[in-house]
N, C-alpha and C positions, 0 to 999 in steps of 0.2 A: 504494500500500500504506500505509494507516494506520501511526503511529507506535506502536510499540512496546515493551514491556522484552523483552531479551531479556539472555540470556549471554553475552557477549562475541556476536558475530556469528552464534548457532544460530536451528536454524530456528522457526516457531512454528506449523504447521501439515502436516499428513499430509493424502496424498491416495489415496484406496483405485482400484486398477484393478482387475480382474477379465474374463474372459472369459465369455461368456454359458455356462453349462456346463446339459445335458442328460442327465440318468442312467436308465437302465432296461435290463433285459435286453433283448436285442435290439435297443435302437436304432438300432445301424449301418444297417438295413432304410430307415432315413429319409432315410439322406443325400444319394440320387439326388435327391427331391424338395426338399432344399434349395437342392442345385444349382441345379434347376430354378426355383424361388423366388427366386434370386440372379439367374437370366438369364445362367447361366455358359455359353458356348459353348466355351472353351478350356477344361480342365483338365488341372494336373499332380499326377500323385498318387505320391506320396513314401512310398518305403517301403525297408529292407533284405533281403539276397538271403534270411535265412532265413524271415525273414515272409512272403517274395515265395509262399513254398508252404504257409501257414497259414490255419488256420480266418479269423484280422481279416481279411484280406484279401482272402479269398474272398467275405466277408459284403458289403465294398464293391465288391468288379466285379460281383457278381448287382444289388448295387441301382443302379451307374452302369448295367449292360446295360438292367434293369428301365425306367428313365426316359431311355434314349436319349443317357446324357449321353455329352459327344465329350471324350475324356482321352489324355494320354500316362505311361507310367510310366514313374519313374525310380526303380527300386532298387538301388542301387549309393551307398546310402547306408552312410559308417562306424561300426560300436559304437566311442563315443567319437572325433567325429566332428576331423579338424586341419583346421588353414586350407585345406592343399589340396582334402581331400573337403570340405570348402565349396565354392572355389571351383571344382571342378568340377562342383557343383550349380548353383553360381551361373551357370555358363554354361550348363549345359540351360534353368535358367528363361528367361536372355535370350533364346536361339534359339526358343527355346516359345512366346514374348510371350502367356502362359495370363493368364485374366482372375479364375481361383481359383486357390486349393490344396487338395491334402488330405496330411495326412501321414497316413499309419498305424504306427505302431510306439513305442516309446520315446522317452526323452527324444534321444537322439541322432536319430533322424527328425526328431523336431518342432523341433526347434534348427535343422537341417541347413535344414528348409523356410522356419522363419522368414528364417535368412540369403538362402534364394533368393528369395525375396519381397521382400526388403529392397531387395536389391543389383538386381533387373530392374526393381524400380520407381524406381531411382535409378540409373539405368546409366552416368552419369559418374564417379560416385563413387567413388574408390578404397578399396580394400576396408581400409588402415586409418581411413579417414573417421569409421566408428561404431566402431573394437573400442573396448572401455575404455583410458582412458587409466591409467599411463601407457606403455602396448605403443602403444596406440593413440590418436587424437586425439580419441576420444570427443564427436564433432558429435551435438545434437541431429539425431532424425528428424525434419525440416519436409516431408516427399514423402508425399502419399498410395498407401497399400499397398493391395495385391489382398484380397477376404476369403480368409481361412487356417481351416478345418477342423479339428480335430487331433482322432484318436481312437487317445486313451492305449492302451497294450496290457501295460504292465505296470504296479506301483504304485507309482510312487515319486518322480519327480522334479518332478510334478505341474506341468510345463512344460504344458500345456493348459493352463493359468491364467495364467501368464506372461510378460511381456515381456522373457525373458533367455536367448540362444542361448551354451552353454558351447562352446568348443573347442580343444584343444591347438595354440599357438603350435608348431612343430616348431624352430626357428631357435633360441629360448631355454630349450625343453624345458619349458615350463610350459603348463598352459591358462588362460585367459583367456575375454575374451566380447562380447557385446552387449547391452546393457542399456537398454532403451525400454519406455515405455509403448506405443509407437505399433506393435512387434511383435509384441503379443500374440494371440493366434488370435481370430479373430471367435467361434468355436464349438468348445468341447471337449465331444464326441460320449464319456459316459462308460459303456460297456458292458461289466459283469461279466465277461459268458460270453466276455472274451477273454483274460480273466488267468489261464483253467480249463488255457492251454499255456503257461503259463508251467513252466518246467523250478525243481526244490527251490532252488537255489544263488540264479538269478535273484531266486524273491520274496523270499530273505532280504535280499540289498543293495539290491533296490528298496527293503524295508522299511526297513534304515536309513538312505538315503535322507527315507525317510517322516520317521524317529524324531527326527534331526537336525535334519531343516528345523524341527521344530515345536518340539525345546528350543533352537536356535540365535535360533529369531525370540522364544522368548518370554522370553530373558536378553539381547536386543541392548540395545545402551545407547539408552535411549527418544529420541523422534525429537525432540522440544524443545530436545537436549542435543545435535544432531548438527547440525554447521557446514560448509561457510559456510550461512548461509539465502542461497536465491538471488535473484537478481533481480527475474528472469521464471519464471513457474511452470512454464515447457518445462523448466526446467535442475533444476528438484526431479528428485530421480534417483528412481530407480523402486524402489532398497532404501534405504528412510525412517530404520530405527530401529524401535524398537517400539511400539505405541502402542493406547489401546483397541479398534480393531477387529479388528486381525492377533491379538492376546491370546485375541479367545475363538475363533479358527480356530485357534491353534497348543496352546491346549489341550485342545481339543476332539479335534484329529488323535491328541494324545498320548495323550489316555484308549484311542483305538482300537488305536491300539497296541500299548498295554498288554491289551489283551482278545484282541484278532485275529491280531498278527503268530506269534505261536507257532504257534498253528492252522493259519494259511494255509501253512507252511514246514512243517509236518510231516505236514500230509494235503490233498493237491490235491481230492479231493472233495469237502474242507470251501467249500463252495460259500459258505455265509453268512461264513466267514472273510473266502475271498479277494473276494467281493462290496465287503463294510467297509472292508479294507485299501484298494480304488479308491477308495475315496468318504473315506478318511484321506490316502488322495496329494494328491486334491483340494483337501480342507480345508487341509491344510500350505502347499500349494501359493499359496493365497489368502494365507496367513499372513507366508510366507517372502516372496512374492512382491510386496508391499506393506514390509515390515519389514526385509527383508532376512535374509541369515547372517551370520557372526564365523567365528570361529577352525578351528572345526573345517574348517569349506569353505574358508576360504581356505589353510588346510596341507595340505588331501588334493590341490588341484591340481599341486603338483609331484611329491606322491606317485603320481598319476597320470603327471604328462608326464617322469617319469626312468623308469620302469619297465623293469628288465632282462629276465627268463626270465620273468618271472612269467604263468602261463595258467591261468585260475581254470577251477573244475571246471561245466560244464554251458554253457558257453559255445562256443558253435561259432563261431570266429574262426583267421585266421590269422596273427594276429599277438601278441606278448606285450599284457597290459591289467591294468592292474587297476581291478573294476567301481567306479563311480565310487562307489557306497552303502558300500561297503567302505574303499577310500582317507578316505570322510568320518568313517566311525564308529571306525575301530583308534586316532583318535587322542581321541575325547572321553573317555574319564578321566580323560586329563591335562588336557585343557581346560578342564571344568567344577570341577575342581579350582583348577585360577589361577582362574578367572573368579567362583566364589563369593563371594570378597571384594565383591564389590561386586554388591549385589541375596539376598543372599546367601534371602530368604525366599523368593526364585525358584527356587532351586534346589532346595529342602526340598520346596516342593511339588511340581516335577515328580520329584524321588526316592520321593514319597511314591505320585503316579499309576502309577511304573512298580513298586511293591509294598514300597517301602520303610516299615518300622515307626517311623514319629518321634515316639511319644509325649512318647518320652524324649530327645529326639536335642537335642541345645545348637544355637544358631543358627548359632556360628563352625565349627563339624562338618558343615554345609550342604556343603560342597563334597566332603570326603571320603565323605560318603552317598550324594549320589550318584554320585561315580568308583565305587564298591563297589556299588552297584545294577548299572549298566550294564555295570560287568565278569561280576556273575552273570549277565546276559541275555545276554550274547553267551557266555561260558563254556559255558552250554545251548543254545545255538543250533550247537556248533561252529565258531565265530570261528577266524580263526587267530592266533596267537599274538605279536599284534602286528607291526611292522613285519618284526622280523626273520625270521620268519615269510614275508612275500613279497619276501624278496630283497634287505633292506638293510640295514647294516650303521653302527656309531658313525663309520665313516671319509664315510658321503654324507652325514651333519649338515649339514655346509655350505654342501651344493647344495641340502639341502632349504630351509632357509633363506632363502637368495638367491632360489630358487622361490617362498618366501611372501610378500618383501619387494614386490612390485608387485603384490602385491593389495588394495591398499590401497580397493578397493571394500567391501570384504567387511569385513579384518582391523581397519578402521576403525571397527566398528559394534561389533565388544567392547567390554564394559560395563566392560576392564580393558586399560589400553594396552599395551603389551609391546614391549621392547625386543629385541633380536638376542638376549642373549643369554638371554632370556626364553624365546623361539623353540623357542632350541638346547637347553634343558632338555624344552619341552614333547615334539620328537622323540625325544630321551631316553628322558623318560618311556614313550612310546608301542613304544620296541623292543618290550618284553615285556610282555604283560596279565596274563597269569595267575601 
């Protein structure tokens, strides 16, 4: 590596990954024949129990019957998936020894599948070997993986693009993850006509899902500025920072957003909506995916892995959840609020894509513009009413806290450092929105 200036020890180079991605009505019809093109004679095809009887899923056994491919299914995948429904993926792949995959479903399939694909093609490996450190030891992936399928079915996490498997640690009540380039789905198969079942509640937390990943990536503190630089280019982590290419995918996502997401959530026949919103999951998904999240993602994960009663509406589960687009978005008004301080013309303009007026607007008012944009967008979407809202109270501060302190994946990539008690204000803030 040539001599360079740098900043104390950052890095001085981005590296874009991406998944080869295919969009069209109908595509799903194709993916027997890619199998076929692959030479796949094993396949395991990953999907959950309520999908297991939905239109995506039916689209992909008429095309495995179609082209003869030979599969076993596994659905008994979790919405918001923990180490255990991992590792009991993980061990159908092993016993499968499948030479593909396909997931069908949400971002919890395609994570769940990435894990079994990881873990069968590295079957020594104990399974904290890749989580992020520090839950986990964070080993680069050196083992070549099976090709990985993924056909998104709702809009949001834009895990088809990604080499990042989310999942609730149960033992410390947070979720955590796996983070590789080397995970990322050979093929994300992006077809409309399957977000047309998606249920009202879903596309709205897919969507902010959507909304975050593209303002999280397009305010993370820029990747020049993000340390250590590594050694070896294996150990450049897979969330950079921000940097010209993720920039015009995470603003791009936002402008769709700002035009589609209201649409798709308040009329399922809006076909062209909910069409757009897939192809803004994607977009983001590239964005975030390369760039990485902050603040917001890294505090919704304990919001998720403490969760008491909470059973959000249109969700058929049997257990308490809260959807992970939700957990991510009740907390950015207070986030984008700290976080203005610094970049602060970033924030102006994405207040200004989601309808804000700043003719007039002062630059140091960046940050309260947009907490007050994004409290109106969710105020009309029916949001709930911030944390307290789903079940938590000024007394779990603490534990939320302590939940966001090992995510130092994520919480590192703000463009504004933040201290505990930093934290403990922004929960705070996030009790009540309106």
């Amino acid at each position: 590596v040539p001599e360079r200036p740098t900043l104390g020890n950052t890095d001085y180079a981005f590296e874009m990954a991406i998944s080869n991605i295919r969009y069209g009505e109908g595509v799903t019809k194709e993916i027997g024949m890619d199998l076929q093109n692959l030479g796949a004679a094993r396949v395991c095809l990953m999907t959950d129990k309520n999908l297991s009887q939905l239109p995506p899923v039916n689209a992909v056994l008429n095309s495995l019957a179609k082209y003869g491919i030979n599969f076993q299914m596994y659905d008994n995948v979790r919405v918001e998936p923990t180490d255990q429904s991992f590792l009991d993926a993980i061990t159908f792949a092993k016993k499968g020894e499948f030479d593909a995959y396909v997931a069908v479903g949400g971002g919890s399939v395609i994570d769940t599948c990435k894990a079994a694909n990881l873990y069968a093609s590295s079957p020594t490996s104990d399974f904290l070997d890749y989580v992020n450190a520090p839950i986990g030891k964070g080993k680069p992936v050196t083992v070549p993986l099976k090709p990985l399928i993924a056909v998104p079915t709702t809009a949001g996490t834009g895990s088809e693009t990604t080499g990042v498997a989310i999942f609730d640690f149960k033992e410390l009540k947070v979720k955590t993850g796996i983070a590789s380039r080397a995970i990322k789905p050979t093929l994300g198969i992006i077809d409309p006509l399957h977000t047309l079942s998606m249920p009202e509640r879903i596309v709205a937390n897919s969507g902010f899902d959507v909304l975050c990943h593209a303002l999280e990536s397009y305010t993370a503190l820029p990747y020049n500025m993000r340390g250590p630089c590594p050694s070896n280019p294996i150990n450049r982590p897979a969330y950079q920072g921000s940097n010209p290419i993720s920039d015009v995918w995470a603003l791009h996502a936002l402008r769709i957003v700002a035009k589609y997401l209201k649409r798709a959530i308040r009329n399922p026949e809006d076909r062209e909506a909910r069409a757009n919103m897939h192809l803004a999951s994607a977009f983001a998904g590239i964005g975030f995916g390369n760039a990485g999240v902050h603040l917001c993602h890294g505090m919704s994960y304990p919001i998720s892995g403490l969760v008491k009663t909470y059973k959000p509406k249109d969700y058929n589960v049997d257990h308490s959840l809260v959807p992970h687009g939700l957990s991510v978005v009740l907390t950015s008004p207070a986030v984008f609020a700290f976080t203005a301080q610094i970049r602060p013309e970033r924030h102006l303009e994405a207040a200004e894509i989601l309808g804000a007026d700043i003719r007039t607007a002062r630059i140091k008012d960046a940050g309260f513009i947009l907490a007050d944009t994004l409290r109106k967008f969710l105020f009309d979407l029916n949001v709930d009413d911030g944390l307290a809202a789903i079940g938590y109270s000024k007394a779990d501060i603490p534990a939320l806290v302590k939940g966001t302190l090992p995510q130092e994946r994520v919480t590192k990539l703000s463009p504004r450092p933040q201290t505990e008690e930093d934290l403990s204000a922004l929960f705070e803030a996030s009790m009540k929105l309106y």
